[in-house]
Steps between C-alpha positions, in 0.01 A plus 500: 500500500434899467111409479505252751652745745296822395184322580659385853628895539171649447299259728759508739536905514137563422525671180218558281456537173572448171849472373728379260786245557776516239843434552703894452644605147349490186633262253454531144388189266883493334651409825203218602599348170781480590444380879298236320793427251297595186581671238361826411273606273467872414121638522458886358197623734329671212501144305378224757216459323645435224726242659231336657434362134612156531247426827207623265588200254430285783165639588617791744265718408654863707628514846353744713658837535667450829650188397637765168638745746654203729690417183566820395608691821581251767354522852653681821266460795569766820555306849565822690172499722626124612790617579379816634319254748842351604579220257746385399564281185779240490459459127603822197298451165768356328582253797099404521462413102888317578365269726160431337685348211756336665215316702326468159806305369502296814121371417569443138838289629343337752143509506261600782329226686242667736436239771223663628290256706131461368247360672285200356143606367314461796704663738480788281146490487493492881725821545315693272138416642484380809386736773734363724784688307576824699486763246739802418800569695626697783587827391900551488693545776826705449573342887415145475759542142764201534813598313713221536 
């Protein structure tokens, strides 16, 4: 939902730019393991290559270096300039990577049917060619915004 409403919050409060969305607080690889109910398995920075080994038997032939350093170090990603801007986030880290796998679990329970309507061949066809199709959309207007 964070995403959702940081796009919303910057077309709504005309802010430009570039920036990242991340829930706040860094959390480190042991404790999304165990988030995800995994078990741990130890990885010495200066050997990843070395445990890589195993994916090289199976045709892995190297990862590239920021995938090494993803392993090795983690990731922490600074949201201060969206906040800066007046955001702010409903979900921490920890919360964010919480709910992706509960909704994970959900789909692997449940399954996800996408009943998305599709349109038979021709139809299609028609929307996509015909010159009687207005083309592009209005730009967005923060006043014409229905929030339910």
């Amino acid at each position: 939902t964070d995403v959702v409403r940081s796009m919303i919050f910057v077309l709504d409060n005309d802010v430009g730019g570039v920036y990242n969305v991340a829930g706040d607080g860094l959390i480190p690889w042991s404790e999304v393991v165990a988030i995800c109910g995994k078990r741990r398995f130890p990885l010495v920075p200066n050997l990843t290559e070395a445990a890589l080994w195993p994916l090289r038997q199976f045709g892995v032939r190297a990862l590239p270096e920021e995938y090494l350093n993803l392993l090795r170090y983690g990731r922490g990603v600074d949201n201060s300039r969206l906040k800066n801007a007046g955001f702010s986030y409903a979900y921490t880290s920890a919360q964010a990577v919480q709910a992706f796998i509960e909704s994970a679990r959900l789909r692997n329970t449940v399954g996800s049917h996408s009943d998305t309507y599709r349109y038979e061949r021709d139809v299609e066809q028609f929307f996509r060619h015909s010159p009687a199709v207005v083309r592009g959309a209005p730009p967005y207007d923060r006043r014409r915004r229905n929030d339910g």
